[in-house]
C-alpha positions in Angstrom: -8.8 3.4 15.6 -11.8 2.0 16.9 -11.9 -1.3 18.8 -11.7 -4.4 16.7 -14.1 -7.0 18.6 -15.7 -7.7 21.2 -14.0 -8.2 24.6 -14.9 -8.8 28.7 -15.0 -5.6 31.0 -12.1 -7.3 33.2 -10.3 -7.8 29.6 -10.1 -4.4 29.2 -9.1 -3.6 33.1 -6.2 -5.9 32.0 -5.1 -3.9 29.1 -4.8 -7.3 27.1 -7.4 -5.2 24.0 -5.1 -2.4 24.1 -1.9 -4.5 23.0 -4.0 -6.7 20.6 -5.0 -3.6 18.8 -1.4 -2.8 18.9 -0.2 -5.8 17.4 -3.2 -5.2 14.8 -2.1 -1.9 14.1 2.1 -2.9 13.7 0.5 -5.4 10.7 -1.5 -2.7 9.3 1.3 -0.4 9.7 4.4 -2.9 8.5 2.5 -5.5 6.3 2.4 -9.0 6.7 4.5 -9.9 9.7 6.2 -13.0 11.7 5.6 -13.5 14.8 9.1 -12.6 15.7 8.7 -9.3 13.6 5.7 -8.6 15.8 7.5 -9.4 19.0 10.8 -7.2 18.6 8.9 -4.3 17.5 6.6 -4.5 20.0 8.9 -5.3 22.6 6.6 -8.6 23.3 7.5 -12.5 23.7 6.8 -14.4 21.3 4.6 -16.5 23.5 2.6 -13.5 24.0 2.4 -12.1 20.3 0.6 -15.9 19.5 -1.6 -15.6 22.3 -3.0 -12.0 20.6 -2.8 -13.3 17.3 -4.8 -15.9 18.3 -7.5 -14.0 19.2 -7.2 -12.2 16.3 -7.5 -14.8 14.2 -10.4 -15.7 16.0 -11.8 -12.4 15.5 -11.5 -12.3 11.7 -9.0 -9.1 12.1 -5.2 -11.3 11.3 -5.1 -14.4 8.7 -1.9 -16.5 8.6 -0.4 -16.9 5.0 2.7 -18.7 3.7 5.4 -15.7 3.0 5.9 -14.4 -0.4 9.4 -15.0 -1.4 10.6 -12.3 -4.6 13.3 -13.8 -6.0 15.5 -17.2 -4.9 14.5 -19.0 -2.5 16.4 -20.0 0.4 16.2 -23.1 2.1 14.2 -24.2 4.3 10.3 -23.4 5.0 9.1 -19.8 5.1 7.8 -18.7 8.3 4.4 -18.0 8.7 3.3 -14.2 8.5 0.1 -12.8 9.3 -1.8 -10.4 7.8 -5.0 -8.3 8.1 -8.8 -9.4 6.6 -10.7 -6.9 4.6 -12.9 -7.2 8.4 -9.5 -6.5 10.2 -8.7 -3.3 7.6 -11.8 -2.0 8.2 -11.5 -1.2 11.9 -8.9 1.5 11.1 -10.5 2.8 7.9 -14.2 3.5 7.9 -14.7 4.3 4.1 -17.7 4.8 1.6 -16.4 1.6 -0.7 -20.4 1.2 -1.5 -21.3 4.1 -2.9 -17.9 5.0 -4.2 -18.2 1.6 -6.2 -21.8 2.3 -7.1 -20.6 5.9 -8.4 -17.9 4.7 -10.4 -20.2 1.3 -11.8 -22.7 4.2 -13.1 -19.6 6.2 -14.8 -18.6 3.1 -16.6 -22.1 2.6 -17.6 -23.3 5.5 -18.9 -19.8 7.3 -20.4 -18.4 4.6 -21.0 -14.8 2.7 -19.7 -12.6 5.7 -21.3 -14.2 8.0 -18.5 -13.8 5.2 -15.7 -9.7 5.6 -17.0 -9.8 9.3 -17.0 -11.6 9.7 -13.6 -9.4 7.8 -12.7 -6.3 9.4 -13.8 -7.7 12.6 -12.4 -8.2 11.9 -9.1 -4.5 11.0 -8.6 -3.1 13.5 -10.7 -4.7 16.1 -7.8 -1.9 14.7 -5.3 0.9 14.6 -8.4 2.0 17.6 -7.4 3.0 17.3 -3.8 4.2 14.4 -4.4 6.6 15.4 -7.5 7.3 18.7 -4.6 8.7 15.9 -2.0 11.0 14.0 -4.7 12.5 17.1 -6.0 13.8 18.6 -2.8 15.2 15.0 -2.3 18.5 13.5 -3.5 18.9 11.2 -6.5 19.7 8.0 -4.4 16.5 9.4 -1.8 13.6 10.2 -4.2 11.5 6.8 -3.8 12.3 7.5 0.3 10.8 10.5 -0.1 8.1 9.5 -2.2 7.4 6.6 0.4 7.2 9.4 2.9 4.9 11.7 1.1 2.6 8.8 0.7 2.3 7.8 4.3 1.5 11.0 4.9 -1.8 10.3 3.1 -2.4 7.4 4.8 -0.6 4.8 2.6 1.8 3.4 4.9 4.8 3.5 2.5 8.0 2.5 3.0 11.0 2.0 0.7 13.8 -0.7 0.7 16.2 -2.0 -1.4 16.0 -4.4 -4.1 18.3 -6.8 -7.1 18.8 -4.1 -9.7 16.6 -0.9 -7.8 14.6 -0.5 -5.3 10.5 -1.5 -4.1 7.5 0.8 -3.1 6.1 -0.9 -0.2 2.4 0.0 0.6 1.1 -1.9 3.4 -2.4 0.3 3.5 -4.6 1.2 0.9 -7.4 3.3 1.9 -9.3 2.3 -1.8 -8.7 -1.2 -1.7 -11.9 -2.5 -1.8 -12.7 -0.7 -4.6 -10.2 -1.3 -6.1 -10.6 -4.9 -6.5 -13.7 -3.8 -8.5 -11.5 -1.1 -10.5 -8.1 -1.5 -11.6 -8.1 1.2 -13.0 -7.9 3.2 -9.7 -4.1 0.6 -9.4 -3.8 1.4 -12.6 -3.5 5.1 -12.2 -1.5 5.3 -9.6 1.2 3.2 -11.0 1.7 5.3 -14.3 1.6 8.2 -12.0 4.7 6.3 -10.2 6.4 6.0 -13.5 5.9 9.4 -14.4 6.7 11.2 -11.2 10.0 9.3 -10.5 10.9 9.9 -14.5 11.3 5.7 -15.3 9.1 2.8 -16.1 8.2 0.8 -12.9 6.5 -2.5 -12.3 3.4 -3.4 -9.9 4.5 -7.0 -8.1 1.4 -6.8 -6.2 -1.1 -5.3 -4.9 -3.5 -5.3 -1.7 -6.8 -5.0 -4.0 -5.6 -8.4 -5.9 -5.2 -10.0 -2.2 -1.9 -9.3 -1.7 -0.6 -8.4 1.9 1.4 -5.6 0.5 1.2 -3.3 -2.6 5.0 -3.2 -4.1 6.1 -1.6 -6.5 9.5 -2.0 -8.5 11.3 0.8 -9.7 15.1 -0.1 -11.4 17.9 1.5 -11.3 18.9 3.6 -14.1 21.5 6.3 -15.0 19.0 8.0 -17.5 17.1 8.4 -14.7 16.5 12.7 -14.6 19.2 13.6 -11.5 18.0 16.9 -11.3 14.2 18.6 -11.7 13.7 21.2 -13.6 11.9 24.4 -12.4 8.7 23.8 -14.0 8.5 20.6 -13.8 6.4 20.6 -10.7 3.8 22.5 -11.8 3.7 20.6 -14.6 2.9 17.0 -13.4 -0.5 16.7 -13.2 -0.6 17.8 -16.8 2.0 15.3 -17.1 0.5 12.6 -16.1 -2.9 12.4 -17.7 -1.5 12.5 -21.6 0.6 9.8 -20.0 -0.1 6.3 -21.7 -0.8 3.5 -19.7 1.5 1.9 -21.7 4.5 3.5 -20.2 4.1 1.8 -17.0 3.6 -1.8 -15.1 0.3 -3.4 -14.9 -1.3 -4.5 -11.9 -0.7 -8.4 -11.8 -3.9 -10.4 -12.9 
């Protein structure tokens, strides 16, 4: 990762840009986060964690945000979390969003939105089968895990955890995001490819291209849920999944 900012020589003697881009990177790398999230994985005080996060903040790289509660609330107010800017993502991912947007504005354009859904259905169908590789060597209760894992691998930042009813696809990096907000359809894809890979319908509860700190993803629970895969079942998932409808999965939320 390259520096975010601009700092003072005798900053950086101090190390004080090294941990800042630490405490950059645990958001990036967690999603939104308190400041006492920050400060027990970092093994910081919290006195310290605001002092960084006020700079970032100053810097454009963290925002604060009210937390998004999923379900009942408790009482009380939700703490504060901080998350990154599009500025503050952009110091770990150097991307093409431009021209990729401009390249996928022209496909719209001149073939039409049916092409924008099938290029875009392509393009994620092309990692369909490593992922459908990493949930079949997994165990029933272990295949979102393992799908989480396969997708950090690709720089997604996944993580799964445990929900009412099933479980939730956390992930806190999207390498596409900015075109994304453009697209749905890119969101789009990759949710039906969710639904088809992990054999049930899932749900998008948000997503980072929509502004949300985090893209989740529900997936229930359910005993018709395939226990087992069958041999060819990998080598049949990209095939799969583009004669999937997008009606067989969640939408991203508007």
């Amino acid at each position: 990762m390259k520096n975010v900012g601009e700092a003072p020589q005798e900053e950086l003697a101090t190390g004080e840009r090294s941990t800042r881009n630490r405490v950059a990177r645990s958001i990036l790398d967690h999603g939104p986060s308190t400041v006492a999230d920050l400060a027990k994985r970092l093994g910081l005080t919290q006195a310290a964690v605001r002092r960084h996060l006020d700079s970032l903040v100053h810097e454009n790289v963290v925002e604060p945000r009210e937390q998004r509660i999923y379900g009942a609330r408790t009482r009380g107010r939700p703490a504060k979390v901080f998350a990154l800017t599009d500025c503050g993502r952009d110091a770990f991912d150097q991307s093409y969003d431009t021209l990729a947007a401009e390249a996928l504005r022209w496909i719209a354009e001149r073939h039409g939105e049916g092409a924008l859904v099938a290029f875009a259905r392509d393009r994620i169908a092309a990692q369909a089968t490593a992922y459908q590789a990493a949930i079949d060597a997994a165990p029933p209760e272990q295949r979102t895990e393992a799908l989480a894992k396969a997708l950090t691998a690709d720089g997604y930042a996944a993580t799964a955890r445990s929900a009412p009813v099933g479980e939730q696809l956390c992930q806190h990096h999207c390498p596409v995001a900015h075109v994304a907000e453009q697209f749905p359809q890119l969101c789009e894809a990759e949710t039906e490819m969710f639904s088809t890979l992990l054999g049930t319908h899932v749900q998008r509860l948000a997503t980072i291209a929509h502004g949300d700190g985090v893209c989740t993803t529900f997936i229930p629970r359910s005993g018709g849920a395939p226990q087992a895969a069958q041999p060819e079942r990998a080598a049949q998932s990209a095939q799969s999944f583009n004669s999937a409808s997008a009606s067989t999965a969640g939408r991203n939320p508007a």
